[in-house]
C-alpha positions as CSV (number, residue, x, y, z in Angstrom):
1,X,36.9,34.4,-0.5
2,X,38.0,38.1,0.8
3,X,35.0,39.6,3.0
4,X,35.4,43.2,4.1
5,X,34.3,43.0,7.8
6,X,33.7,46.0,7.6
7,X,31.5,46.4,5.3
8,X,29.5,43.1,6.4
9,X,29.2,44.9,9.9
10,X,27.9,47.7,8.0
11,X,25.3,45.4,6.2
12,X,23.7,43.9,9.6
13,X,23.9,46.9,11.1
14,X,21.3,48.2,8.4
15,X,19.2,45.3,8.0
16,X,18.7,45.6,12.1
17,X,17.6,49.0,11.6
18,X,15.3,48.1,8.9
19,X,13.8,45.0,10.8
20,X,13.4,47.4,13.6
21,X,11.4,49.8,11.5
22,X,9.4,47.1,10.2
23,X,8.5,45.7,13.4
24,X,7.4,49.5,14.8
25,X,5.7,50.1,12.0
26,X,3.6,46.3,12.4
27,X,3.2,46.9,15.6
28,X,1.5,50.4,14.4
29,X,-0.9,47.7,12.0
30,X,-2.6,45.7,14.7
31,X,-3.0,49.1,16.6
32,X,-5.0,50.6,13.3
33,X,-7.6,47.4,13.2
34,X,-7.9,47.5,9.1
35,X,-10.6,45.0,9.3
36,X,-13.2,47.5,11.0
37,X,-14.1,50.6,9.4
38,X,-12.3,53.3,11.2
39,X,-14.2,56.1,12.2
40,X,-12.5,59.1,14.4
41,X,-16.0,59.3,16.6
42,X,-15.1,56.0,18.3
43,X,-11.3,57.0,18.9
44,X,-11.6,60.2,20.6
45,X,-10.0,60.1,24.4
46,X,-11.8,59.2,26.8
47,X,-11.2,62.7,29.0
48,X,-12.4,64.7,26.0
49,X,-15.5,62.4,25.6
50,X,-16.5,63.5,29.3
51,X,-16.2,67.0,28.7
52,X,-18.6,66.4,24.9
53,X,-20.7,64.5,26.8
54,X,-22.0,67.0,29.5
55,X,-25.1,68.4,29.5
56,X,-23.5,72.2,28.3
57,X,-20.3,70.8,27.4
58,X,-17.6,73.6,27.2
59,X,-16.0,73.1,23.4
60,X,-13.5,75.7,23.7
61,X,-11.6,73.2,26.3
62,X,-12.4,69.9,24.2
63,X,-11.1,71.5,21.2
64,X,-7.6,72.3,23.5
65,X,-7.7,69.0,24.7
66,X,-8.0,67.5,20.7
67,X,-4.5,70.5,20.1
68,X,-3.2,68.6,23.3
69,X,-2.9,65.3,21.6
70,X,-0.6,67.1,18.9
71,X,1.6,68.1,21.5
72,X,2.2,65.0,22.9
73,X,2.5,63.0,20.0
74,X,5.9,62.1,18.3
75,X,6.4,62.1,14.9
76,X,6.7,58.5,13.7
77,X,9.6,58.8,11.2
78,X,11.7,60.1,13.7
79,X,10.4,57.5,16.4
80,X,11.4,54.6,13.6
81,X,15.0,55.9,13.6
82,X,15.3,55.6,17.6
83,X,15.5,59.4,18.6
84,X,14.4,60.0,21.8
85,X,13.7,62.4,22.8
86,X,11.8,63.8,19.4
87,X,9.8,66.3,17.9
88,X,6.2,66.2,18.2
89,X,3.5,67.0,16.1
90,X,2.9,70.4,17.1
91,X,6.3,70.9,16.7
92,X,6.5,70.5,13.4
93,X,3.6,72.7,12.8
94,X,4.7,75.5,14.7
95,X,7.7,75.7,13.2
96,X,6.1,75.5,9.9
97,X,3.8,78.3,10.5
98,X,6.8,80.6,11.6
99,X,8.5,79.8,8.4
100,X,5.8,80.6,6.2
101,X,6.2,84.3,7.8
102,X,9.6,84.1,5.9
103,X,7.9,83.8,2.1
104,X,8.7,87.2,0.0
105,X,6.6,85.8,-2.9
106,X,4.8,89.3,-3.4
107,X,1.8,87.0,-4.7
108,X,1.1,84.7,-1.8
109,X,-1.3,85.6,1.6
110,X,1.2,84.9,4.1
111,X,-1.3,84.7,6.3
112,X,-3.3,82.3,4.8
113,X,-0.1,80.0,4.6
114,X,0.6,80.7,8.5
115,X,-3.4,79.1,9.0
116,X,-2.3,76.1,6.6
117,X,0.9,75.2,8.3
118,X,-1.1,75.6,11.4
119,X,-3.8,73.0,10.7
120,X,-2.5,71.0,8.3
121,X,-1.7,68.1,10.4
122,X,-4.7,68.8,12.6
123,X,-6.1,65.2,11.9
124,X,-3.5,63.5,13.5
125,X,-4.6,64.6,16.6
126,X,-7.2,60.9,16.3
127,X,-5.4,59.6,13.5
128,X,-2.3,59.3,14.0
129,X,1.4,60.1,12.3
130,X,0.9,57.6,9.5
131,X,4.0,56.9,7.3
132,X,4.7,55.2,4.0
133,X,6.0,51.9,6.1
134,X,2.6,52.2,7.7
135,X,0.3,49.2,6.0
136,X,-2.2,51.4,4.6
137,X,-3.2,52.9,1.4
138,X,-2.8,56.5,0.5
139,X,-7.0,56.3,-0.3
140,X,-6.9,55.0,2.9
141,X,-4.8,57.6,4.8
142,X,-7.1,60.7,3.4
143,X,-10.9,59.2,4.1
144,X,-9.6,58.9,7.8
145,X,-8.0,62.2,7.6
146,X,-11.1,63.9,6.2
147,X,-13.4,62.0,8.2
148,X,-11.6,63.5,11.1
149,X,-11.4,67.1,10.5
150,X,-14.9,67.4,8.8
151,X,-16.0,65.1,12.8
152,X,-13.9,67.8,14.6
153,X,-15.0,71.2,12.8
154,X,-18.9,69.9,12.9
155,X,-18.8,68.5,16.4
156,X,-16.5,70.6,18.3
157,X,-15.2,73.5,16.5
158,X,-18.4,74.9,14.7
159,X,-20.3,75.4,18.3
160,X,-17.3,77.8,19.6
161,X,-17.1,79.5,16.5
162,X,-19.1,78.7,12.9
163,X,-16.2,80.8,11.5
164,X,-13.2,78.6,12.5
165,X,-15.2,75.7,11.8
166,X,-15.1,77.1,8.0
167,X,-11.7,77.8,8.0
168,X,-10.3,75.5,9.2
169,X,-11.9,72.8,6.9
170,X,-10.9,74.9,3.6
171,X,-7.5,75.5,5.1
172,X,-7.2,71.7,5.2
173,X,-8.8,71.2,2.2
174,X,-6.3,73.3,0.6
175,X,-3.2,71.6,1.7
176,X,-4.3,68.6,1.5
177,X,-5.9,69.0,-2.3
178,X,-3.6,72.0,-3.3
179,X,-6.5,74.4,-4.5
180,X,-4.6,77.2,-4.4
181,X,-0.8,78.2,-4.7
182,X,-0.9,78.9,-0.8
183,X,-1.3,75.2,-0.4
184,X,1.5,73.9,-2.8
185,X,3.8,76.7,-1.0
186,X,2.7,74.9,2.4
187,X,3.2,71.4,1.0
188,X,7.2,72.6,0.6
189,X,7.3,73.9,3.6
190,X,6.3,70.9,4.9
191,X,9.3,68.7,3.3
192,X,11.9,71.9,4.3
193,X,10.8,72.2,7.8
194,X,11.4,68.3,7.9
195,X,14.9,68.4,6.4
196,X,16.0,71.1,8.9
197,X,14.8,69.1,11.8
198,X,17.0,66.1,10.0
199,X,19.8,67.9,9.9
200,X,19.5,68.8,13.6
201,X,19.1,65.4,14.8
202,X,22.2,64.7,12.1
203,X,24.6,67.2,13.8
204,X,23.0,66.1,17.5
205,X,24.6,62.9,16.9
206,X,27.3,63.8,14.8
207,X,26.7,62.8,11.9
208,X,26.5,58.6,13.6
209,X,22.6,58.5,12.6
210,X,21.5,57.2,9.3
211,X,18.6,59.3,8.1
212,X,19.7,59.6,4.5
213,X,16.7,58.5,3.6
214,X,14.4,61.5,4.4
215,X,16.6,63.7,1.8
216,X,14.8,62.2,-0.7
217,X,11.7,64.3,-0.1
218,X,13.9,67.2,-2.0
219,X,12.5,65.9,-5.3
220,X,9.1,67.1,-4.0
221,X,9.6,70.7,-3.3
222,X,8.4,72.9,-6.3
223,X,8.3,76.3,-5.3
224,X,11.6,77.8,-6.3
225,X,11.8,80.2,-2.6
226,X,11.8,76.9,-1.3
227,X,13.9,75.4,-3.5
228,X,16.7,77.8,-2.5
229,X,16.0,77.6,0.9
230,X,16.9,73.8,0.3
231,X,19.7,74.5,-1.9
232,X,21.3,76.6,1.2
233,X,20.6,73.9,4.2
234,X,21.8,71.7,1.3
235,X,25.3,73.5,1.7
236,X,25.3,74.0,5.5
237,X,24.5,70.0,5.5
238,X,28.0,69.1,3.0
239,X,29.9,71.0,5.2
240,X,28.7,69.8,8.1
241,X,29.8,66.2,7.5
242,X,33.2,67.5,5.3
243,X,34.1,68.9,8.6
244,X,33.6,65.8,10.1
245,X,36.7,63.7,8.1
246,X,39.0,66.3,8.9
């Protein structure tokens, strides 16, 4: 029987990747503790818990230190694939605030999807980045989520300012259950902003990583400004890697 070693070399090479995603992503499970209820009071640092915990305690600096866990966090998918050094959470929502200052749609409060971008993520600061390869249900995923950022807007945000507290719960909210056309443009953005930083990592190593598997978000984006915006980096992407079999 004829076997193309090459593509048999090809074959281990991505069921090694996909056992090594596999074993991050258990490794994530017996982190997450399914058999106890999670609840984001009981995970929150240590450091932070000092400064809640003081007689006059100065919220303004526990909510920074909460932001500070976004920073230093790296977004799992990309962790999965083995790119060090990666984005982090903050990152990706800065990013995705500045890009909502591109929208033109005469109908949508820019400014409202700058606030979204900015908080959207915010739970992950206790939770986590959980992905699909993650062993936990979607039900799952959003009472920890919303536990989290009701915990954080009552707890620490609402004694600096009642007014953030508000906003930053219905911005959340908004996203998350796409109340409002602001939300569903955010929700794009989202995907976009992820497919630019794939393309990045693409190019950084020429084209030698696999992360086809992240274009497939592109089936999710609705907005059509975002559509096009794909459409473009879509182009930039094909000749990108035409110019690498010349």
């Amino acid at each position: 029987m004829y076997i193309n070693k090459g593509f048999e070399k090809k074959t281990d090479k991505q069921t090694n990747k996909k056992q090594n995603i596999l074993q991050k992503s258990k490794d994530r499970r017996n982190r997450m503790t399914m058999n106890n209820i999670w609840k984001p009071e009981e995970n929150i640092p240590a450091n932070i818990l000092a400064v809640l915990s003081k007689p006059h305690p100065n919220y303004q600096l526990a909510f920074l230190n909460i932001v500070q866990l976004l920073k230093t966090q790296r977004r799992t998918g990309w962790v999965d694939h083995d790119i060090d050094p990666c984005e982090s959470i903050s990152d990706h929502m800065y990013r995705m605030g500045l890009t909502s200052m591109l929208i033109t749609n005469k109908d949508i409060d820019r400014n409202k999807c700058i606030r979204i971008a900015l908080v959207h993520d915010f739970a992950e600061s206790l939770v986590g980045d959980i992905t699909p390869n993650d062993p936990m249900t979607k039900e799952e995923k959003h009472r920890r989520e919303f536990e989290t950022v009701k915990y954080l807007c009552e707890t620490v945000i609402k004694p600096c300012s009642e007014t953030a507290s508000e906003e930053i719960l219905d911005d959340w909210l908004a996203y998350e259950k796409q109340t409002c056309l602001e939300g569903r443009y955010v929700k794009d953005i989202d995907k976009y902003e992820m497919l630019v930083q794939c393309f990045e990592y693409e190019q950084k190593y020429n084209g030698k990583k696999d992360l086809e598997q992240f274009w497939s978000a592109i089936s999710d984006i609705k907005t059509e400004e975002v559509k096009g915006w794909t459409q473009r980096l879509l182009e930039d992407r094909k000749a990108f890697f035409d110019s690498l079999k010349k």
